[in-house]
N, C-alpha and C positions, 0 to 999 in steps of 0.2 A: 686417477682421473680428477681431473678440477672440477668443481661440486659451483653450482651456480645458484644464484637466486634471483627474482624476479622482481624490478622495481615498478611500482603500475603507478600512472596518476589517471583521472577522468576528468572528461569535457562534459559536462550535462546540459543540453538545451532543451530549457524550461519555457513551452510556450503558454503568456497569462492569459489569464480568464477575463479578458475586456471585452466590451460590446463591440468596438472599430478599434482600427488598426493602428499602429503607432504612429504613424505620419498624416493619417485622411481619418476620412469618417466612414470609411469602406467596413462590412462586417467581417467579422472573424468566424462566422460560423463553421462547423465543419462538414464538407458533404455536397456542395453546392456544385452546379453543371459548369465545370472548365471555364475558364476564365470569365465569369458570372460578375464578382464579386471583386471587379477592379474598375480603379478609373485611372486620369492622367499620374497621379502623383505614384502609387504603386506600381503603375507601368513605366513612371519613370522616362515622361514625357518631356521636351526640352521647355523651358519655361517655370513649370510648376517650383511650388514652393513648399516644404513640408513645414508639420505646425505639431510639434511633441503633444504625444498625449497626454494629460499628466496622471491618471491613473497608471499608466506604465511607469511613471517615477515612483510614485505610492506603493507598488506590489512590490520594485526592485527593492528600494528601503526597507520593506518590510523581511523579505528575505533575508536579507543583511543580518540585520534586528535578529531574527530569531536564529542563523547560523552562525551569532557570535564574531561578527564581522565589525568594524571602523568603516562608520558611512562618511564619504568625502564630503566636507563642506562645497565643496569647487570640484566639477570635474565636467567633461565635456565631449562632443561625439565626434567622431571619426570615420573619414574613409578607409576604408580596407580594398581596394583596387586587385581585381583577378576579374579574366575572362570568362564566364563560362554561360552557358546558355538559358541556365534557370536564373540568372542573373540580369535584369532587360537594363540596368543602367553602367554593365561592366565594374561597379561597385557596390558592395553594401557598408549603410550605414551601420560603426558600429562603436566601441571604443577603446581606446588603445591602453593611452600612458594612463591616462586620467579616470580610472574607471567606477562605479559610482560604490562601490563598497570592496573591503581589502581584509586580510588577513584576522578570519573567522575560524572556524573547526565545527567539527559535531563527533560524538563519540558513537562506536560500533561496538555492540556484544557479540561477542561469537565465542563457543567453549567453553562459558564462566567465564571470559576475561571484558574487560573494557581497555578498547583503543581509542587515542583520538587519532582524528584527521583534519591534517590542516585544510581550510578554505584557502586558497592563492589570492584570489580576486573573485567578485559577479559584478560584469559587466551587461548593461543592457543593447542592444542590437533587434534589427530589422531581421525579417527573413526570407528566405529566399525565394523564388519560386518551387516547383517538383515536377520533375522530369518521369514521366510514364513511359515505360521503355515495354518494346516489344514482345521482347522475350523473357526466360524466364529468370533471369538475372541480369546486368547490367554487361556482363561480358562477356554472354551470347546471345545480345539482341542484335538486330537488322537496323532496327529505327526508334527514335523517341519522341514524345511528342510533350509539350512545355503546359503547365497549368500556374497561369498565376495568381489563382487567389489566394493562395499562401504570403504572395510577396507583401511583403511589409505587416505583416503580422508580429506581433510584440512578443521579444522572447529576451532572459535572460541566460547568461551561458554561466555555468558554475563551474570551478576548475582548482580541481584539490590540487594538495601538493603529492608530488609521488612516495606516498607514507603507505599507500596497499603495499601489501606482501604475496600476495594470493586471488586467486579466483573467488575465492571463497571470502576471504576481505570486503573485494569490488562487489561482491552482489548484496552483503552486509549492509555497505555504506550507501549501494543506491534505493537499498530497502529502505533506509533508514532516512535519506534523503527527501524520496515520494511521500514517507508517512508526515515528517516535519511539512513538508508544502502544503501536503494536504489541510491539515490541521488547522492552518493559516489561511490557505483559502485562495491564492493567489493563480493557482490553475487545475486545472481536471487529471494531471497527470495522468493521460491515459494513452497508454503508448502503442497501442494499437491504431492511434490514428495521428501519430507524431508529435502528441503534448508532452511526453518525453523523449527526448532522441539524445544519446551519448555515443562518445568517441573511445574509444581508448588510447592511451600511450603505455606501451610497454616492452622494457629493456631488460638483460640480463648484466648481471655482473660479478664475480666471484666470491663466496663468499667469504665475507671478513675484510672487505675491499671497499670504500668509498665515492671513488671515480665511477659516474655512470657510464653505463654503457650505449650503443647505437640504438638507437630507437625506432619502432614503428609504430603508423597508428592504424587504426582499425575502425571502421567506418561500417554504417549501415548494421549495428546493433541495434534491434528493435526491444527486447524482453531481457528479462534481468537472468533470464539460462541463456539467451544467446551469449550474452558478455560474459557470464562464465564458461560456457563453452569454448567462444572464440579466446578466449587470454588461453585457457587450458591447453590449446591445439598452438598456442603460436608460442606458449613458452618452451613445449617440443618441438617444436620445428627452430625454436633457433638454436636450443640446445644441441640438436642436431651437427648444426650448421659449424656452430663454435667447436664441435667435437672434431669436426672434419679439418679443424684448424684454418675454414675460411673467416671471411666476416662478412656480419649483417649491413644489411644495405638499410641505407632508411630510408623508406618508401611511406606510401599510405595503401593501405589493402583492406579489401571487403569481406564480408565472411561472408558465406557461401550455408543458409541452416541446410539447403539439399544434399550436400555432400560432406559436411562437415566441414567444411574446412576455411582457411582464409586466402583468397585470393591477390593479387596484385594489382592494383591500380594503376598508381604511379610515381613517380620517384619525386625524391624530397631534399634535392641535394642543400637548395637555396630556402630556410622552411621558414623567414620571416622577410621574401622577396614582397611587402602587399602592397610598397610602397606607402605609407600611412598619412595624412594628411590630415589638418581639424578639418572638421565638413563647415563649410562658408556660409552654410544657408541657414546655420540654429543657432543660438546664441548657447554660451556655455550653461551650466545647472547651478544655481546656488542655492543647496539645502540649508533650511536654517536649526536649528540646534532645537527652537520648541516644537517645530512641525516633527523631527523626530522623535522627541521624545511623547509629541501625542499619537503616534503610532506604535512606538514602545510600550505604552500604556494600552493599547487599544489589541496586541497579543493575548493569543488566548491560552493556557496551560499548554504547554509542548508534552509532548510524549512523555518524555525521559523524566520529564519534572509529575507527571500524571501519572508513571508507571509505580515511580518511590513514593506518591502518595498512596497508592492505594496496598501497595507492601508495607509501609511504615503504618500506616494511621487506620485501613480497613482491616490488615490481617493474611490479606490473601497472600499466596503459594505468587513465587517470580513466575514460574510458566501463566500462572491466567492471568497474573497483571500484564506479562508479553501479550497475550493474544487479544485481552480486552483493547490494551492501547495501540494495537497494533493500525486502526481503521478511527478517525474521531466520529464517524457516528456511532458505531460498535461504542465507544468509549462513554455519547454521548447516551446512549439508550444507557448503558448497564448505570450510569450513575444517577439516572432519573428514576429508574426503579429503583434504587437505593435509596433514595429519597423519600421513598413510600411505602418501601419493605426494609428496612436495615437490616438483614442480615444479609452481608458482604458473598460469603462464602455461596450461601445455596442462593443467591440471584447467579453470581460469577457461573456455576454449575450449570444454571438452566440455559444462561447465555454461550456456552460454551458447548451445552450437550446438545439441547432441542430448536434452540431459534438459530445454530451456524449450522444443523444437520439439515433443516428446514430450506437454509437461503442456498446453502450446497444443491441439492438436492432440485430446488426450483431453478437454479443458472440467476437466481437474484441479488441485488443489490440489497443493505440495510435499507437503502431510502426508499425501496420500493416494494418494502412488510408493512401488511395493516396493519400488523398487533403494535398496540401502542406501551408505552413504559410503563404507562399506570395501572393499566389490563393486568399485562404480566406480576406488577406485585398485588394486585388485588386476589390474583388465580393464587401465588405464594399463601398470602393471606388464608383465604378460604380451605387449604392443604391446612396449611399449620394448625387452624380450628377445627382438624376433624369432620370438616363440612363436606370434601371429596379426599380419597386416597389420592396418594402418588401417583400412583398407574392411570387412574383417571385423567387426572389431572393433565396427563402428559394426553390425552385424548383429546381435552378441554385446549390446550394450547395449539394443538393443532388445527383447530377448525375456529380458533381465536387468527391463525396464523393465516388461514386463507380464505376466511370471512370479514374480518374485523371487527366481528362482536364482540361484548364483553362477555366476561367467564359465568357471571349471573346468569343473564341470561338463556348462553347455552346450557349451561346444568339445568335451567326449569325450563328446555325448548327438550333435554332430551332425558329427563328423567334422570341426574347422575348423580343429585343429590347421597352422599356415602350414609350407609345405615349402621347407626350406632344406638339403636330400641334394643338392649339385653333379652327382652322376652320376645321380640320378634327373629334374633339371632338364633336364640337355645332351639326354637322350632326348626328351624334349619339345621343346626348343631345335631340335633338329635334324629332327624332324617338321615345327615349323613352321615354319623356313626351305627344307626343300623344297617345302611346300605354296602359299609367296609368294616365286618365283622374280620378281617383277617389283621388289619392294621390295628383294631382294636384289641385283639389277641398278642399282637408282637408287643406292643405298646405294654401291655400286661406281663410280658414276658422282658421289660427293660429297656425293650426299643426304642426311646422315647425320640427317634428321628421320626419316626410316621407323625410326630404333629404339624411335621411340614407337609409333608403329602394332605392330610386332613385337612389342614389351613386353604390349603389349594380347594380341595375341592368344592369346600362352604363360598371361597372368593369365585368359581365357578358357577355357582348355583346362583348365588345373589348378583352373576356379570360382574364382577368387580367394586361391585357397590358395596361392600360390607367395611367396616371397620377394622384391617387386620390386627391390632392390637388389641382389640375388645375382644376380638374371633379367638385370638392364639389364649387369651386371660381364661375366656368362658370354657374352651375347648380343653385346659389343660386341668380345668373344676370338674366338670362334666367327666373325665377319664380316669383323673385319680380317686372318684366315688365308684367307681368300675374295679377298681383294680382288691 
């Protein structure tokens, strides 16, 4: 049997975080009552004149910049001409030959290895309207109805080169992709409400063979398991196909998360018919080399450059540098506690154990935890001097975490102050060793594990407030004058 392998590239449309739209002054918010949020120029009214935004140039740059791209000095915007209904002027503005940053990468871990991936182009582009169909997918609804306050929204489209291998690749790189944006700052990526939306492209070809093969795309991936799902189900379905000794058609088709699977759209015989045109109404772009270079300067640590920091120079384990850098607030709290507690490791721990079980736990965001960075090393702090135990402590954080008190505080709001008075221990010590005359016998007898059970019980009696270190010292004097 011929053994095949899967060539994938991705379209990511990246919508930015501007105030108005890239052609008007219309808002970009999201959420707004059907077509609210438009006027002539979005609606693509005859007459009207658009007027580029220039924060849309500034974020596209910036993108660039940080995926290691060549930003055009010169490049310029484009008709893309196709009919279709969430479209009111039969074209969207977007760009073709000229596009405003070229041949970038960003690299993917996956399994201990490092890959790159080529960037092809990020071009910037208008967007379209959205069509709300009746039913419960696009290809068993009755009827649709058109919302344009999306139209003319600022989006950049990012478009690797087909260097994935796998489903497993593609979800890698578009993890990888949302954390670099994020970090920058140039949109909300939040793809529950379209600030992310990708394509797929993907072919088979046999392996140890160069010639690509027919290609389809895959449309209306929402989440980064759909695009792993959907590549998974269609690299079977063509393997299928190619088994049967027919061939693949190249279409464009939908995946379907209700039934699994991917659907047919429609076909793609002519797949660069857009007819392309320079659009007549903008003047072309000419970025100047210092305006670049003051937004190269004005990047903030990227991931991958933040992860090897804090393995090389803090100490910490690869898995918690992944998870700290994986989010830049996550990244931005753990290194501000750091700042006020230096020890790398047990901040990484708490951030890792108690404030991601906390935000889990609550359906919350980093940005919207009271406890602040300097609470949390002062609560550090106050552990390390013996001032509350551990356990406490982890008490103390928590109600730092849904109050946003400081840890002071609570310790003298609820009495948690840890008890390290020797002669107020031994009185305790010595109650509960009369009270567990059989552990004390075993103990006599070489058991010397009942000093944990004993430890418990003194850290019972005092609630947690006791010193376990002072407890397990005094406890272990106290038994061997017994024995």
């Amino acid at each position: 049997m011929v053994q095949y392998e899967a060539v994938i590239g991705l379209e990511v449309h990246v919508e930015l975080k501007t105030n108005t739209k890239i052609f008007c002054g219309c808002p970009t918010e999201f959420g707004g009552e059907p077509n609210t949020y438009v006027c002539p120029i979005c609606l693509g009214l005859p007459g009207v004149l658009p007027v580029l935004n220039k924060k849309v140039l500034e974020y596209a740059v910036k993108a660039g910049l940080a995926l290691n791209c060549k930003i055009a000095p010169f490049s310029k915007f484009d008709r893309k001409n196709y009919f279709y209904p969430d479209l009111p002027k039969a074209y969207q503005v977007s760009q073709f030959d000229l596009p405003i940053a070229q041949q970038g990468f960003l690299e993917i871990e996956l399994n201990g290895k490092t890959k790159r991936i080529g960037i092809t182009r990020i071009h910037m582009e208008e967007d379209a309207g959205k069509l709300v169909h009746e039913g419960a997918t696009i290809s068993e609804t009755n009827a649709s109805f058109v919302d344009y306050n999306r139209s003319g929204v600022p989006l950049i489209e990012i478009v690797s080169e087909p260097d994935l291998c796998s489903p497993d690749e593609a979800k890698a790189y578009l993890e990888m992709l949302k954390t670099i944006l994020e970090y920058i700052d140039v949109s909300d990526v939040k793809m529950e409400q379209g600030s992310l939306r990708c394509d797929a492209n993907i072919s088979l070809r046999p392996v140890g063979t160069k010639e690509l093969g027919t290609k389809t795309e895959i449309k209306n991936l929402n989440s980064f398991r759909a695009v792993q799902r959907a590549l998974e189900y269609e690299i079977n379905r063509q393997k299928e196909i190619l088994a049967k000794g027919e061939s693949i058609i190249q279409e464009t088709r939908t995946w379907d998360e209700k039934q699994g699977i991917t659907l047919s759209l429609r076909s793609k015989e002519e797949a660069h018919d857009y007819r392309y045109f320079p659009e007549p109404d903008l003047t072309p772009i000419i970025v100047k080399g210092e305006w670049v270079e003051e937004i190269r300067k004005s990047l903030p640590e990227l991931p991958q450059a933040k992860k090897k920091r804090l393995v090389e120079q803090l100490g910490l384990p690869e898995y918690d540098a992944g998870v700290i850098t994986s989010s830049p607030l996550l990244a931005k709290f753990f290194d501000e506690t750091v700042a006020e507690f230096p020890e790398a490791k047990e901040v990484s721990n708490w951030v890792m154990g108690e404030f991601l079980r906390l935000l889990n736990a609550q359906g919350m965001e980093v940005s919207e935890a009271q406890v602040k960075p300097q609470d949390l090393a002062r609560l550090l702090q106050l552990i390390a001097a013996g001032t509350i135990s551990g356990k406490i402590g982890k008490q103390v954080f928590e109600e730092m975490f849904m109050s946003g008190k400081d840890p002071d505080v609570i310790i003298k709001e609820k009495g948690l102050m840890q008890i390290s008075d020797e002669k107020q221990l031994a009185t305790i010590i010595d109650r509960v060793i009369k009270e567990n005359h059989q552990s004390v016998e075993d103990f006599k007898a070489g058991k010397e594990k009942v000093i944990g059970f004993l430890v418990g019980q003194v850290m019972q009696a005092t609630k947690g407030q006791a010193n376990p270190g002072l407890v397990n010292k005094l406890l272990k004097e106290k038994l061997n004058e017994l024995v």
